[in-house]
C-alpha positions in Angstrom: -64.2 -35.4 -79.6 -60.3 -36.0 -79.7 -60.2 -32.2 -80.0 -62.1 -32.2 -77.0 -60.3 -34.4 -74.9 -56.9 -32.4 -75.9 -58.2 -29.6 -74.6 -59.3 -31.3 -71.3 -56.1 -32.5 -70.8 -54.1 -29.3 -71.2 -56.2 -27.5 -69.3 -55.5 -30.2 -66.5 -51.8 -29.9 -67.5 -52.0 -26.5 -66.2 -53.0 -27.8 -62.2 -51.1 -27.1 -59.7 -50.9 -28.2 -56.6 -49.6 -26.8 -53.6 -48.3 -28.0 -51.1 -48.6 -25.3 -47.8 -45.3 -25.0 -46.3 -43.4 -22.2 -43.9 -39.9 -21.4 -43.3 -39.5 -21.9 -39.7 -37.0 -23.3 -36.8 -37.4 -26.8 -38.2 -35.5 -25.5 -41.7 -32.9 -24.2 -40.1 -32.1 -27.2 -38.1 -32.3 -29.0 -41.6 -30.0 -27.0 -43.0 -27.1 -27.3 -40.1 -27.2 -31.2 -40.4 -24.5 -33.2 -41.5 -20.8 -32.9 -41.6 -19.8 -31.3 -45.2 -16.5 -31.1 -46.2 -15.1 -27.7 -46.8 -13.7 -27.4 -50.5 -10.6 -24.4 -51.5 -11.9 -22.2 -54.1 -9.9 -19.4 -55.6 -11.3 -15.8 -56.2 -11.5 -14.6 -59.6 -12.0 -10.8 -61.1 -14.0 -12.1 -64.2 -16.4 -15.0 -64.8 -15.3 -17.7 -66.7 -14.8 -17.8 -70.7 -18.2 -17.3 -72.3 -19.7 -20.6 -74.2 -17.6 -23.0 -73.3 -19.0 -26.6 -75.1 -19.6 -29.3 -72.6 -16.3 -31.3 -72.8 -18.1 -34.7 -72.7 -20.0 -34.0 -75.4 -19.2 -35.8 -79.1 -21.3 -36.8 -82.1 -21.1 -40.6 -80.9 -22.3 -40.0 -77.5 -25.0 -37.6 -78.4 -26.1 -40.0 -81.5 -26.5 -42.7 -78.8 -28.5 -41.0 -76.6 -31.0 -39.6 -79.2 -30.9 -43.1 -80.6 -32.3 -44.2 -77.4 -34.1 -40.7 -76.6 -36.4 -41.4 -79.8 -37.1 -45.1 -79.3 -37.4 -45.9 -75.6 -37.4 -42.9 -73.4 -39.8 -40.5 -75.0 -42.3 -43.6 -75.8 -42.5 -44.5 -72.6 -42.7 -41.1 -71.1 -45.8 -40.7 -73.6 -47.2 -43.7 -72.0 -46.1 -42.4 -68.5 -48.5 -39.2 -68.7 -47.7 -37.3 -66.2 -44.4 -35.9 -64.3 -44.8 -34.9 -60.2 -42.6 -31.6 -60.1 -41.6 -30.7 -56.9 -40.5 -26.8 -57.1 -40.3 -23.4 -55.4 -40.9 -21.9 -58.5 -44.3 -19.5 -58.2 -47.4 -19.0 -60.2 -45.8 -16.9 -63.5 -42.6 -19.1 -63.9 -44.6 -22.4 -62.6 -47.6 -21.8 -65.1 -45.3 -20.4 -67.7 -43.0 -23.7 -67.6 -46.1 -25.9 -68.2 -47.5 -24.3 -70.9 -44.0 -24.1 -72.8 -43.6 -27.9 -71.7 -47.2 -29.2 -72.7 -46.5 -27.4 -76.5 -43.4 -29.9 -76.8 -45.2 -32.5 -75.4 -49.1 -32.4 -74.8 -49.3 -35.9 -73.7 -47.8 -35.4 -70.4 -49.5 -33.6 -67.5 -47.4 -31.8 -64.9 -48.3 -31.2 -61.5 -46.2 -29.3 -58.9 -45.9 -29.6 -55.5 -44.9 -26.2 -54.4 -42.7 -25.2 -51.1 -39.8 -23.8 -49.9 -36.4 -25.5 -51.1 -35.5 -27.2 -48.3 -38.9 -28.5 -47.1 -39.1 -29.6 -50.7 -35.8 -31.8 -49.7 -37.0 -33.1 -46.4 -40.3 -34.3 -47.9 -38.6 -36.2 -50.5 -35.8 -37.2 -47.9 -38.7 -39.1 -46.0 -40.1 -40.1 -49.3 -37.6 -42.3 -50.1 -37.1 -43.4 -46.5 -40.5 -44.8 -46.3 -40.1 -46.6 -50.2 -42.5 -44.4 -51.3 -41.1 -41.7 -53.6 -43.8 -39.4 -55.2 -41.5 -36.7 -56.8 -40.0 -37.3 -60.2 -38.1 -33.7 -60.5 -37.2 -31.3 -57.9 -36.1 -28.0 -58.9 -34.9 -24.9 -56.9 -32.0 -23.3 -55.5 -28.5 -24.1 -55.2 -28.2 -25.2 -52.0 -31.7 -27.3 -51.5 -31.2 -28.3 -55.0 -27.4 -29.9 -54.2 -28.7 -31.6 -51.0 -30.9 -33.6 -53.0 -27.4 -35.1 -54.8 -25.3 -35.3 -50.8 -27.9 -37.3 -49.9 -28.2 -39.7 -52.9 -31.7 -38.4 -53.8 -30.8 -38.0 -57.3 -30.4 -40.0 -60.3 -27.1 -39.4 -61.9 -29.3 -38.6 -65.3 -27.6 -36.7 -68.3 -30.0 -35.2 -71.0 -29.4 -35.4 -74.4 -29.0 -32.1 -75.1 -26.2 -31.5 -72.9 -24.6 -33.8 -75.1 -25.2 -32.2 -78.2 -21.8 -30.5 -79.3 -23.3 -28.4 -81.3 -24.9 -26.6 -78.4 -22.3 -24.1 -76.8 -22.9 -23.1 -73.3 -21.7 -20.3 -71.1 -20.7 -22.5 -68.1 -20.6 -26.3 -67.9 -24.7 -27.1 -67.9 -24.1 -30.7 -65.8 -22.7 -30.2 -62.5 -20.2 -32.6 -62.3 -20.6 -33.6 -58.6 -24.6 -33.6 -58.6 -25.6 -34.0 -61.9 -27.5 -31.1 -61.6 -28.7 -29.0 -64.4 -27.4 -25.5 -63.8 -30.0 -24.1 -66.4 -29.8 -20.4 -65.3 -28.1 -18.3 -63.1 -29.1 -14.8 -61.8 -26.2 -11.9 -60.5 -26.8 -10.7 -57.2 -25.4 -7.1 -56.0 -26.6 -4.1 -54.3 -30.0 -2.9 -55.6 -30.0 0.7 -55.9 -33.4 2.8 -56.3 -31.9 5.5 -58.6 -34.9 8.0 -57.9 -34.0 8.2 -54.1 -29.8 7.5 -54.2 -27.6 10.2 -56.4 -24.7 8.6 -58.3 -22.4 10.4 -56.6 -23.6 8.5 -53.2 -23.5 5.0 -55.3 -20.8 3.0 -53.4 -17.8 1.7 -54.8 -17.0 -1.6 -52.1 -18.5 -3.6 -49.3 -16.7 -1.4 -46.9 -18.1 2.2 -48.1 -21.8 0.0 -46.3 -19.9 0.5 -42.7 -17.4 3.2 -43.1 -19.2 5.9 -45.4 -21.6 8.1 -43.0 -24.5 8.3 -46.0 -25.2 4.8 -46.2 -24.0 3.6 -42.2 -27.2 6.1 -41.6 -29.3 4.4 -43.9 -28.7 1.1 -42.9 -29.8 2.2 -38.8 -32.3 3.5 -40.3 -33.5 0.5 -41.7 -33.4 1.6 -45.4 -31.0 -0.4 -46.7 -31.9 -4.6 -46.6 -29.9 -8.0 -46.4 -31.3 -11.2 -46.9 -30.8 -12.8 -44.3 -27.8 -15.4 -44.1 -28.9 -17.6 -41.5 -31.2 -19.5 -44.3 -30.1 -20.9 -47.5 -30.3 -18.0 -50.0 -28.5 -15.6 -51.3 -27.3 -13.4 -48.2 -25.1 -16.2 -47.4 -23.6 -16.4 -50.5 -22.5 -12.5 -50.1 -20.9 -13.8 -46.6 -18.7 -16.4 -48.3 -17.6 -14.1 -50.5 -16.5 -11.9 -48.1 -15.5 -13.7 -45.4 -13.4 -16.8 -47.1 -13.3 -15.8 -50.6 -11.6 -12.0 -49.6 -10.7 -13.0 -46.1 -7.5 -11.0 -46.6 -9.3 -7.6 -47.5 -12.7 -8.3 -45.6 -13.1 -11.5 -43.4 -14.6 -11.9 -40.1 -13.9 -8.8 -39.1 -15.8 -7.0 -42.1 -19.3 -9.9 -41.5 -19.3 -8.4 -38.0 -18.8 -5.1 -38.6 -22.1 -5.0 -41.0 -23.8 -7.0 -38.4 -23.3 -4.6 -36.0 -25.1 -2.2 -38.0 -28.0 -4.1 -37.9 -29.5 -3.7 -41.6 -32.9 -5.0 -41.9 -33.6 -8.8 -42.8 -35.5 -10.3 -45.2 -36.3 -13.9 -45.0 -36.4 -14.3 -48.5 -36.9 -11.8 -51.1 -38.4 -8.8 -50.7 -41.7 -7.9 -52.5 -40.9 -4.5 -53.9 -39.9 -2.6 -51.6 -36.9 -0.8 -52.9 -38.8 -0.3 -56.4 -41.8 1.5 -54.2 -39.0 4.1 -52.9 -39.9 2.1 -48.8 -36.1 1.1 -49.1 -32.9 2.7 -50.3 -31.2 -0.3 -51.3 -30.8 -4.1 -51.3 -28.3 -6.3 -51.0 -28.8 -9.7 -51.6 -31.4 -10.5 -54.5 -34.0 -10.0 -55.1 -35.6 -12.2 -57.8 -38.0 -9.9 -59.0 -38.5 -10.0 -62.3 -39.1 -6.7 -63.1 -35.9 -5.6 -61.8 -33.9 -7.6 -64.7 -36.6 -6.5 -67.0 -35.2 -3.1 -66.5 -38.8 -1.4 -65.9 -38.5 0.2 -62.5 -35.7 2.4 -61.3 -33.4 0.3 -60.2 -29.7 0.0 -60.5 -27.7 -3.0 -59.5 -23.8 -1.9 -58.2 -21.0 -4.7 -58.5 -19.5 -3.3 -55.3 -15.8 -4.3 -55.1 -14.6 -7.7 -54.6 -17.7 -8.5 -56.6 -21.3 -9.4 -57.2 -22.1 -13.1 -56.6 -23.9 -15.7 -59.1 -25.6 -18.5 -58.0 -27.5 -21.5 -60.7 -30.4 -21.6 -59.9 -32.8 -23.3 -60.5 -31.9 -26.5 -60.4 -33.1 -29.3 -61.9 -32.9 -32.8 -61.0 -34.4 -36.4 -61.6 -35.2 -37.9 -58.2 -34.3 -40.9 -57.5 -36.4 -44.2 -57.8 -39.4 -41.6 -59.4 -42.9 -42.8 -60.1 -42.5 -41.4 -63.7 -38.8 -41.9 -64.3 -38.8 -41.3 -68.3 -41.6 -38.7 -68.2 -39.1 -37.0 -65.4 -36.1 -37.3 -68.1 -38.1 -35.6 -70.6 -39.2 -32.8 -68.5 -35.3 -32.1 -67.5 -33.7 -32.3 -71.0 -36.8 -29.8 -72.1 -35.5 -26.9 -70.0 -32.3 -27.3 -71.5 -34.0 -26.1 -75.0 -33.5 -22.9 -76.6 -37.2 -22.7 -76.9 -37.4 -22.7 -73.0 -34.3 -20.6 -72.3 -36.0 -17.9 -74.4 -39.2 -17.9 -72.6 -37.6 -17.4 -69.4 -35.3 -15.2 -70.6 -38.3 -12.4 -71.8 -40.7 -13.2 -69.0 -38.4 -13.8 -66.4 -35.0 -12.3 -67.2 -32.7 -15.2 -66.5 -29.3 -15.8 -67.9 -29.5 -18.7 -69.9 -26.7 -21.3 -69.7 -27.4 -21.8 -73.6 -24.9 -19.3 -75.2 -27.4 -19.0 -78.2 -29.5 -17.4 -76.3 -29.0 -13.6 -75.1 -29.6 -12.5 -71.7 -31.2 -9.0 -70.9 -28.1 -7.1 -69.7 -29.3 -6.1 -66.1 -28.8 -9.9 -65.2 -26.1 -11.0 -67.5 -22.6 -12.4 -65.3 -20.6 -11.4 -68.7 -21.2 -7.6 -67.9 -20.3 -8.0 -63.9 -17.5 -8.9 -61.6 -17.9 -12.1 -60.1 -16.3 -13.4 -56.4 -16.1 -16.8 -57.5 -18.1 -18.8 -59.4 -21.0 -20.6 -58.1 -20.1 -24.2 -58.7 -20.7 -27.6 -56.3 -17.2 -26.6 -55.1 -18.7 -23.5 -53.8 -21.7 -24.6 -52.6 -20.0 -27.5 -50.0 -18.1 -24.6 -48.8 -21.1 -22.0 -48.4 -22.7 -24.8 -46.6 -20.0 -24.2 -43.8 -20.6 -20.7 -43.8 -24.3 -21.1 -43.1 -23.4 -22.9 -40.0 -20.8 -20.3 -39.1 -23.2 -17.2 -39.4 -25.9 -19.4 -37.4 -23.7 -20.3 -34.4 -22.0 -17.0 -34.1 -25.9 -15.4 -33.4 -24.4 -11.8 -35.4 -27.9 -11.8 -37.0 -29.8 -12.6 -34.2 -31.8 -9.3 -33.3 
């Protein structure tokens, strides 16, 4: 019978429940709000030095945690049951995460709430306003994910095993400003479909997109895509690259340029269309997992200044959660290596863990980076987004 019942409740473990959302008017308006404050951040040629260790981690902080880890939080999450994840993350990675999460720990059911980052933020936002908070971790992007922490939707939460110093990682795993866990991160360049672009054509900068005739045709033609940097995702991460980050060898000038060319827009990611040979190329994303798997023929090009990285996900413990200890133990478990290595075959991340190899399609260490995709960073993109939106280049 107590076989029986384990069964039952992994196989409720493995709900999930949506909640129906849509991009529209509303999250832009979201996004827009509030006055951030602009933050200087220097261009680099290379990412930063591979597995750095957390520099607040020691043996007498990390013995204290797990002191308290083992006799108070884990209990208690135990007697919690169940953890309210509020995430963008789809079926595979969703279903995939609570499997991996109910073998550590089969006495605590997860649910999602699935939507869009930034409705994700908003329902939380009135959440708390009301008193009644029903999320206990939000995970997504880097922008969504970093409003939750601007707002003071976050708890200031450290896991355990970002305290371990025996764990190397290959950027800082806490944000410092959020207290976000920067888990994974995934490169973003131009996505090349190698069957229907010759590598002679491949281009070598951001400016070969507008100058050279092969690919200014291409991009009329509506065979090359952008996501599109009106919304928080990655297209707008390519603008502040290229407009602040290189202002002196791209800048405005450059943004409207490309603009004028009109490539076509994606809200989000696309769905496989430059595998399928119904695009040339991609710029911006996508997320598609079999593109880091290495499985279709596609090519990703670091055009010059750079690729650009963002974490994401994210992961944080909201605030004032209904199952705040069941909520700490579901954060500090996606730090494992047990974890990093699932999501590293299934998904193709790169792994913040250092012991843990990424596939090399996705891995920063192999590409140039415009700057690294820090909270610095993000404030800063923030402004961008409200730049590109006002100026109305992407409006057609």
């Amino acid at each position: 019978m107590a076989e029986g019942r384990g069964r039952e409740r992994r196989k409720r473990a493995m709900t999930i429940r949506r909640w129906a959302a849509m991009v529209s008017g509303v999250v832009l308006s979201v996004i827009v709000a509030g006055g951030l404050v602009p933050a200087t951040l220097r261009a680099q040629s290379k990412p930063p030095a591979a597995a750095p260790a957390d520099t607040s981690a020691s043996a007498a902080k990390y013995q204290a945690a797990m002191a308290e880890w083992k006799s108070r939080i884990v209990p208690a999450a135990k007697k919690e049951g169940e953890v309210i994840w509020y995430s963008c993350a789809q079926a595979t990675e969703a279903e995939g995460t609570i499997t991996a999460f109910n073998k550590a720990y089969p006495d605590i059911q997860v649910s999602q709430v699935l939507g869009p980052g930034y409705q994700m933020v908003e329902k939380i936002s009135t959440e708390a306003a009301a008193g009644r908070v029903q999320a206990d971790v939000y995970q997504c992007g880097g922008q969504s994910g970093r409003t939750i922490a601007w707002r003071g939707l976050g708890e200031e939460f450290i896991p355990p095993t970002a305290l371990d110093p025996s764990v190397k990682w290959r950027w800082p795993v806490m944000n410092k400003e959020t207290h976000l866990a920067g888990v994974f991160a995934s490169v973003s360049g131009l996505n090349v479909n190698t069957k229907l672009v010759p590598p002679e054509k491949y281009p070598k900068s951001y400016w070969d997109l507008v100058r050279d005739p092969y690919w200014v045709d291409l991009i009329k033609r509506k065979r090359v895509a952008f996501t599109d940097p009106r919304i928080a995702n990655i297209g707008v991460y390519h603008v502040y690259g290229l407009k602040e980050v290189n202002a002196k060898e791209y800048g405005e000038g450059f943004i409207r340029e490309f603009a004028g060319l009109k490539p076509k827009l994606f809200g989000f990611n696309e769905s496989g269309e430059v595998a399928r040979g119904e695009l040339h190329a991609m710029l911006g994303g996508p997320w598609r997992v079999e593109y880091s798997l290495g499985t279709v023929p596609i090519t990703k090009l670091c055009l010059e200044p750079g690729c650009v990285s963002t974490q994401s996900p994210l992961f944080a413990v909201v605030k004032n959660a209904p199952h705040p200890n069941a909520a700490k133990v579901f954060v500090d478990f996606v730090l494992s290596r047990e974890y990093a290595e699932w999501r590293v075959q299934a998904l193709g991340n790169t792994p913040a863990r250092a012991d843990v190899a990424p596939r090399p399609l996705d891995d920063p260490a192999k590409h140039k980076l415009q700057y690294a995709g820090d909270d610095k960073a993000e404030r800063q993109i923030t402004e961008v987004l409200k730049w590109v939106i006002a100026s109305k280049l992407f409006d057609y």
